[in-house]
N, CA, C and O atoms as a GROMACS GRO file, in nm:
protein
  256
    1UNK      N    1   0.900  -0.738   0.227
    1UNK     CA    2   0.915  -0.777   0.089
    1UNK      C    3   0.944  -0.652   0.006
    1UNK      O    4   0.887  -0.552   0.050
    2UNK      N    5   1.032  -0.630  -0.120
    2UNK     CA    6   1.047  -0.544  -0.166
    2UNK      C    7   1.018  -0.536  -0.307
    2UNK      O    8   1.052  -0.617  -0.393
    3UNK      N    9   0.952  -0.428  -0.322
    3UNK     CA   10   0.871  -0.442  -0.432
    3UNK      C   11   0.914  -0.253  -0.510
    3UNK      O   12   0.966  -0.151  -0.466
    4UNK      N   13   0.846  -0.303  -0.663
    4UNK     CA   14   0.802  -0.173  -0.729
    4UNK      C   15   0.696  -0.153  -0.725
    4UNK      O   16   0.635  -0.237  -0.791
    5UNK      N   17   0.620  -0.066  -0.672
    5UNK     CA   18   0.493  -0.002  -0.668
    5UNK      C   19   0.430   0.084  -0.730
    5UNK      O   20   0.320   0.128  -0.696
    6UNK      N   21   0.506   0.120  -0.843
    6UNK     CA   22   0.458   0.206  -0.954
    6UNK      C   23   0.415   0.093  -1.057
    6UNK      O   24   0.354   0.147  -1.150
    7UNK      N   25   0.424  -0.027  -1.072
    7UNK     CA   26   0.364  -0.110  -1.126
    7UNK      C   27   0.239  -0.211  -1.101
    7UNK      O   28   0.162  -0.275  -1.173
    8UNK      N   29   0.266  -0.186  -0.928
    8UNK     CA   30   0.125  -0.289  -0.859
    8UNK      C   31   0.040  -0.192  -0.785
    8UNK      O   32   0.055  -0.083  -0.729
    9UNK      N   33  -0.045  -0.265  -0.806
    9UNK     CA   34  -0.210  -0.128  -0.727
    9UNK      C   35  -0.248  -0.246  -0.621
    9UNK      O   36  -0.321  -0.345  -0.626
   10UNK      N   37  -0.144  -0.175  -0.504
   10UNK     CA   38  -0.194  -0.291  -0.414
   10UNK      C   39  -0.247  -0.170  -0.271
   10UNK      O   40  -0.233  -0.051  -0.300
   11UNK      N   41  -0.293  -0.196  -0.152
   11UNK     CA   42  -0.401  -0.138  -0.049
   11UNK      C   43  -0.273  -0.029  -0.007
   11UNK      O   44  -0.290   0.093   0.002
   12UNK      N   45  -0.134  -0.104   0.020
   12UNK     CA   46  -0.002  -0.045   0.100
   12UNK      C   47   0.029   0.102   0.021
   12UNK      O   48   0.076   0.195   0.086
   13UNK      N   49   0.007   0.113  -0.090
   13UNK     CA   50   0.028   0.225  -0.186
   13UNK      C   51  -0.112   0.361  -0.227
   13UNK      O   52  -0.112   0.475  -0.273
   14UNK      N   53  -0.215   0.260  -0.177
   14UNK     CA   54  -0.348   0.356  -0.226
   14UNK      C   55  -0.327   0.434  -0.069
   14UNK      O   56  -0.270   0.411   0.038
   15UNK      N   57  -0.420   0.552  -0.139
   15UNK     CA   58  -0.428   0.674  -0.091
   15UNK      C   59  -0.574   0.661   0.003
   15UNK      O   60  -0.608   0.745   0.086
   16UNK      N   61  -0.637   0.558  -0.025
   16UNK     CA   62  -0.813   0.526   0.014
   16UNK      C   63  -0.787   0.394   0.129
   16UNK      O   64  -0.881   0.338   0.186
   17UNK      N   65  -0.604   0.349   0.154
   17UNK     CA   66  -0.589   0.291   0.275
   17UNK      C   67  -0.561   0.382   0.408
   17UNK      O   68  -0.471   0.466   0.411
   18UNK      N   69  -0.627   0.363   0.490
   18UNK     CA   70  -0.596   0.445   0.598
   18UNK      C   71  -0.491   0.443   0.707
   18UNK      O   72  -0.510   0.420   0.827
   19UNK      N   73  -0.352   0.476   0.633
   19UNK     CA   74  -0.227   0.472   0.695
   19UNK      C   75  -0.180   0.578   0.690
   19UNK      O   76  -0.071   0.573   0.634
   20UNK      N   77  -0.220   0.722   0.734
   20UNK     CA   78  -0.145   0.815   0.690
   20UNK      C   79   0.042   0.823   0.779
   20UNK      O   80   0.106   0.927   0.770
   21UNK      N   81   0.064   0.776   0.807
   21UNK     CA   82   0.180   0.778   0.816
   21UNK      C   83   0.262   0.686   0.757
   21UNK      O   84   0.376   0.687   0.802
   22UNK      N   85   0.235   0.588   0.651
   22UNK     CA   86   0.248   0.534   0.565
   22UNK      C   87   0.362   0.416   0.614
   22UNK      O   88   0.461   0.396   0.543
   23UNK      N   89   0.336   0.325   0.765
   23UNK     CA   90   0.361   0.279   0.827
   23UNK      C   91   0.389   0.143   0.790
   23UNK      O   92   0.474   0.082   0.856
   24UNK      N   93   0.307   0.063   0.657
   24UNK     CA   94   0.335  -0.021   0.572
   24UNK      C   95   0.443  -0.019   0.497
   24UNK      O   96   0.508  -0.123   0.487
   25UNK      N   97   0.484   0.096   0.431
   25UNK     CA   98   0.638   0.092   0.322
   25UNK      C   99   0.679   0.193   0.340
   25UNK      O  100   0.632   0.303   0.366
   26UNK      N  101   0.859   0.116   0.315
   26UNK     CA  102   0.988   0.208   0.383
   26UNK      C  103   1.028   0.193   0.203
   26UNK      O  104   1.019   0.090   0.136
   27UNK      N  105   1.070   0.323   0.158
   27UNK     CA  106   1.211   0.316   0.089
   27UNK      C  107   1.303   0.253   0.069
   27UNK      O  108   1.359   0.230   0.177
   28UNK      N  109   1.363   0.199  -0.028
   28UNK     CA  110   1.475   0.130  -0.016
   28UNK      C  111   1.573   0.179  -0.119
   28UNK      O  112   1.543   0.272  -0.194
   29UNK      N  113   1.692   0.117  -0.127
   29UNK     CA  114   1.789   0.150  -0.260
   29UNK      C  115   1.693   0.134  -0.396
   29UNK      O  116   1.587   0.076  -0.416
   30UNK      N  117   1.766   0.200  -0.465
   30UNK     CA  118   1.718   0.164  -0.578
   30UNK      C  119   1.558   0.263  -0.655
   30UNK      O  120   1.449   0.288  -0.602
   31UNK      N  121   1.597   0.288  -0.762
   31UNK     CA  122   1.424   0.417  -0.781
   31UNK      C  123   1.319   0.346  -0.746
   31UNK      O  124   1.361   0.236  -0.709
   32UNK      N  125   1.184   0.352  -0.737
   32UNK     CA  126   1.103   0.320  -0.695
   32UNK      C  127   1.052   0.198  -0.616
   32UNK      O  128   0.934   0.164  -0.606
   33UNK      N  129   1.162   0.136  -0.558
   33UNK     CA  130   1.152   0.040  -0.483
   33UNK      C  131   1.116   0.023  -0.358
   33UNK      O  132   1.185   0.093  -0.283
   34UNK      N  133   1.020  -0.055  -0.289
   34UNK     CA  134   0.964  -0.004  -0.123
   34UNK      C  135   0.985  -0.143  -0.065
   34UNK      O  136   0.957  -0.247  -0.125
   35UNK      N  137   1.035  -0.134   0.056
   35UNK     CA  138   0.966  -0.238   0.200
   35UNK      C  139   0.823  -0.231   0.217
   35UNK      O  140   0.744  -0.143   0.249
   36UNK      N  141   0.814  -0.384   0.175
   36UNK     CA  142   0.636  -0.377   0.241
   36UNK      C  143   0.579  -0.474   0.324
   36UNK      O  144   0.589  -0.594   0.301
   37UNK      N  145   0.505  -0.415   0.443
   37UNK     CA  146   0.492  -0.487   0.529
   37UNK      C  147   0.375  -0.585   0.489
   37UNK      O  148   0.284  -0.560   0.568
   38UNK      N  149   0.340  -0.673   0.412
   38UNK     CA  150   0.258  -0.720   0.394
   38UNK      C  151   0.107  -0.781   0.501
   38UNK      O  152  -0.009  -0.767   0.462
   39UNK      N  153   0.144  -0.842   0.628
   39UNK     CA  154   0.093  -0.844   0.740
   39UNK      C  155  -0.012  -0.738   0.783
   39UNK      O  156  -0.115  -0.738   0.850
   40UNK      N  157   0.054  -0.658   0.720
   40UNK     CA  158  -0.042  -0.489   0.794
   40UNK      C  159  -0.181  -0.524   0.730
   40UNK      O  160  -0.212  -0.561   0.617
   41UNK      N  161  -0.275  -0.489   0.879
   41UNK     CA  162  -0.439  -0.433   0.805
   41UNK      C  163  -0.472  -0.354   0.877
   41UNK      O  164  -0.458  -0.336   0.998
   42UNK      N  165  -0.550  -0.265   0.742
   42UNK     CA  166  -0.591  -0.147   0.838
   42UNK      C  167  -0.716  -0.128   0.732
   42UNK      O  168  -0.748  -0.218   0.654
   43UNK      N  169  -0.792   0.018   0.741
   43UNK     CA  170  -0.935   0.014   0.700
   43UNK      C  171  -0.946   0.087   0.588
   43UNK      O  172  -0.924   0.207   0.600
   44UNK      N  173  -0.988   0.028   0.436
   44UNK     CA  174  -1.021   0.073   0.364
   44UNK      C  175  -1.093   0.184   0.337
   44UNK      O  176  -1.206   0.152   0.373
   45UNK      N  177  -1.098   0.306   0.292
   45UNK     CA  178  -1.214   0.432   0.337
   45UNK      C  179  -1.315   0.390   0.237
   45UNK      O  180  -1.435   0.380   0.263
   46UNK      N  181  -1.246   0.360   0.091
   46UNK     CA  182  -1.339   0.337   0.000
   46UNK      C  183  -1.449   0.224   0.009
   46UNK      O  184  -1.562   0.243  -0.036
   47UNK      N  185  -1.412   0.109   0.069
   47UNK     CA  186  -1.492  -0.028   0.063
   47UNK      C  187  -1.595  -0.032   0.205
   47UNK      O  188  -1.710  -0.075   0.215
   48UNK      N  189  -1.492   0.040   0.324
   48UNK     CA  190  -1.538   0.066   0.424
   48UNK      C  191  -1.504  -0.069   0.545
   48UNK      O  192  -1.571  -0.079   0.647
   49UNK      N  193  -1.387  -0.170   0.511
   49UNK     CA  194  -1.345  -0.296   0.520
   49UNK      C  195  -1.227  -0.285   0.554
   49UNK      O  196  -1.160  -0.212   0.480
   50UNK      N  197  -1.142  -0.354   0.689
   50UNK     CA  198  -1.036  -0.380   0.700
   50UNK      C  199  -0.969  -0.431   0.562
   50UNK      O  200  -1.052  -0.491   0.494
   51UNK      N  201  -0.854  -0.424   0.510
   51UNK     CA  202  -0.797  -0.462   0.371
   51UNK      C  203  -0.655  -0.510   0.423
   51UNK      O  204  -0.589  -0.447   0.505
   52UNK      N  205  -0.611  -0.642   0.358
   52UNK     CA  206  -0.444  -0.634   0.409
   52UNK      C  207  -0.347  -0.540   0.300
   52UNK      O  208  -0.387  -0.474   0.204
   53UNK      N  209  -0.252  -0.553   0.333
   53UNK     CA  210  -0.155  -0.408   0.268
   53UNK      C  211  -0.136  -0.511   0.095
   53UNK      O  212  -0.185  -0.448   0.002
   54UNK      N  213  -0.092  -0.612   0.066
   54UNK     CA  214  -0.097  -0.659  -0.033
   54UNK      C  215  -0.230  -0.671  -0.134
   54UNK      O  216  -0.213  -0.703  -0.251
   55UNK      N  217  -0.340  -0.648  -0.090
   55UNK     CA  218  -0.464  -0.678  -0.136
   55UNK      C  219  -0.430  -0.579  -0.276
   55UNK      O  220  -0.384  -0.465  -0.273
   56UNK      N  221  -0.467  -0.661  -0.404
   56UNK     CA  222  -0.519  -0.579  -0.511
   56UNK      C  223  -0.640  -0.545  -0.522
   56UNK      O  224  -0.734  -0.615  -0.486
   57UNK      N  225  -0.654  -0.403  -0.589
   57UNK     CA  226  -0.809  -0.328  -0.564
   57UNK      C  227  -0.804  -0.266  -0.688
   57UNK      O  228  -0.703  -0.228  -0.746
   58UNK      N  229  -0.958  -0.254  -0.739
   58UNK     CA  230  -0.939  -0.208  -0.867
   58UNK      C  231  -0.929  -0.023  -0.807
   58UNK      O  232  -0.849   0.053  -0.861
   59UNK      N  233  -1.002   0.015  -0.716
   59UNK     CA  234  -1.018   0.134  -0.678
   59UNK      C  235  -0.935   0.199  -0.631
   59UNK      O  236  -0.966   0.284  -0.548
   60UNK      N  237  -0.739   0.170  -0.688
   60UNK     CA  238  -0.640   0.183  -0.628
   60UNK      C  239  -0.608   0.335  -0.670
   60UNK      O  240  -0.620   0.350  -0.791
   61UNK      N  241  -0.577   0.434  -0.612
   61UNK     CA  242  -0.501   0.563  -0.632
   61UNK      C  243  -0.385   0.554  -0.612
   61UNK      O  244  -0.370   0.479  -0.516
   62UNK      N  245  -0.238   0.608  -0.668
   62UNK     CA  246  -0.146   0.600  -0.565
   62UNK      C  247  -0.107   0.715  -0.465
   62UNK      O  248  -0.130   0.834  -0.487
   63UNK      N  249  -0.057   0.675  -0.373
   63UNK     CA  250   0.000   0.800  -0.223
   63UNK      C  251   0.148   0.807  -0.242
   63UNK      O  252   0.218   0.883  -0.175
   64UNK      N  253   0.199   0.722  -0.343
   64UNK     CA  254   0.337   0.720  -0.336
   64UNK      C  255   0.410   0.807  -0.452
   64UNK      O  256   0.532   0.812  -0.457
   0.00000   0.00000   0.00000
């Protein structure tokens, strides 16, 4: 799905999801626009909880 992520605080973009290779979103055309794998879960550091990549969190930082 392709999205702007400078507008949504979702798990795929925080810095407190544990993807460091940032394996959820690709780049796409266009400024700030990403592929996102929505499907993806992986483990929250902050909550301490698997999270899916779409999940909104208030405790969002961004990595992007």
């Amino acid at each position: 799905m392709r999205m702007n992520l400078d507008n949504l605080k979702i798990c795929a973009s925080c810095k407190h999801w544990d993807d460091p290779t940032r394996s959820a979103i690709k780049p796409t055309r266009g400024r700030g626009f990403w592929d996102v794998d929505m499907t993806k879960k992986l483990l929250c550091i902050k909550r301490r909880v698997p999270m899916m990549a779409g999940f909104k969190c208030p405790y969002h930082e961004s990595k992007v």
